[in-house]
DRENDREN-909250 format. One record per residue (C-alpha): residue number from 1; residue in one letter; x negated, y negated, z. Coordinates in pm, whole numbers, plus 32768, in hexadecimal, padded with zeros to 4 digits. Each point is the difference from the previous one (the first is absolute). Layout:
<recs>
rec pos->NUM, code->A, xx->X, yy->Y, zz->Z
...
</recs>
This chain:
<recs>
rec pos->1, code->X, xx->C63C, yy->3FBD, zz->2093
rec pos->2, code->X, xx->8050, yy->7F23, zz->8113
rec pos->3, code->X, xx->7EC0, yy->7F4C, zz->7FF3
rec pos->4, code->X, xx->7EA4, yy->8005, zz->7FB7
rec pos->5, code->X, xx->7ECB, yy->7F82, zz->80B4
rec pos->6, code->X, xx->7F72, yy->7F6E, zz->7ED7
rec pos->7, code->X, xx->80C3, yy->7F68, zz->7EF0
rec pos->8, code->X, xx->7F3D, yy->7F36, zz->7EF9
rec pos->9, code->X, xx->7F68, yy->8008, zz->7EB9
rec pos->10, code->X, xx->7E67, yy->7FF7, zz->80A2
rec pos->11, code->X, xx->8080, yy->80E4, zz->8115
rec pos->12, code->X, xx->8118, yy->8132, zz->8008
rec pos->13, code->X, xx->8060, yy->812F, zz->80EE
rec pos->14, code->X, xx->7F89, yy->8005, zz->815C
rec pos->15, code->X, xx->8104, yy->80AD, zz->8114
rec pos->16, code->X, xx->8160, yy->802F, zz->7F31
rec pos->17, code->X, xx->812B, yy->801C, zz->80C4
rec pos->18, code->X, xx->8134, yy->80BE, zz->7F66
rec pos->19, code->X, xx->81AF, yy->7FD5, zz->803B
rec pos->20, code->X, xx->7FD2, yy->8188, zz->80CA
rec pos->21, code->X, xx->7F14, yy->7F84, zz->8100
rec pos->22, code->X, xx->7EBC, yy->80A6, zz->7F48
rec pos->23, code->X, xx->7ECD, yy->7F20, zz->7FC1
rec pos->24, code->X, xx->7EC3, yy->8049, zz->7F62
rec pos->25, code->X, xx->7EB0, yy->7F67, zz->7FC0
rec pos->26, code->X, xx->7F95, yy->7FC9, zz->7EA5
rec pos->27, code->X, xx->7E8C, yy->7F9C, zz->7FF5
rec pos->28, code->X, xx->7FEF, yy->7E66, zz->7F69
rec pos->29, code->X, xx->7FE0, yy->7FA7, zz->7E99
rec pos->30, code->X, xx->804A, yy->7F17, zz->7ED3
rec pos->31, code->X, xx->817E, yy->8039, zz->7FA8
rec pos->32, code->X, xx->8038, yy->80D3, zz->7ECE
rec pos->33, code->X, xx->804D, yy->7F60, zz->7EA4
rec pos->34, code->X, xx->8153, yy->80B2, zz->804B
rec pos->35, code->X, xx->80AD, yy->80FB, zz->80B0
rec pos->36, code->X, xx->8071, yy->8137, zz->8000
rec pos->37, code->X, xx->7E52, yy->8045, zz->8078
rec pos->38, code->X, xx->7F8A, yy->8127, zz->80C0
rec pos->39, code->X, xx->7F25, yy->7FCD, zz->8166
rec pos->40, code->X, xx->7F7A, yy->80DC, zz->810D
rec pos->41, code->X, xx->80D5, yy->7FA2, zz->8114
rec pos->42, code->X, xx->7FBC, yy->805F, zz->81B2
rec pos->43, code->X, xx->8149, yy->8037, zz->80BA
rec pos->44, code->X, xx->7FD8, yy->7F28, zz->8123
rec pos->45, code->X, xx->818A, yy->806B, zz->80AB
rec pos->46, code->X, xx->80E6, yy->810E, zz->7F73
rec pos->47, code->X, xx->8182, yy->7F5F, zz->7FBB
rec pos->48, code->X, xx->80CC, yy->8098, zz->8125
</recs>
């Protein structure tokens, strides 16, 4: 992940871009208690 819309504790996801160029949209939340944590994600731009 290159970076993420939304980065806190009250408010995670949003668009995520990755290092190959693809990004995707993961609706808004709380951040989970910890990670690895499974979401429903929209690809906004496939990595070229």
């Amino acid at each position: 992940i290159v970076s993420m819309e939304f980065d806190t504790p009250e408010k995670w996801g949003g668009e995520i871009k990755l290092n190959n160029g693809g990004a995707y949209y993961i609706e808004p939340q709380a951040a989970p208690a910890r990670l690895p944590y499974s979401v429903r994600a929209k690809r906004l731009d496939a990595a070229e």
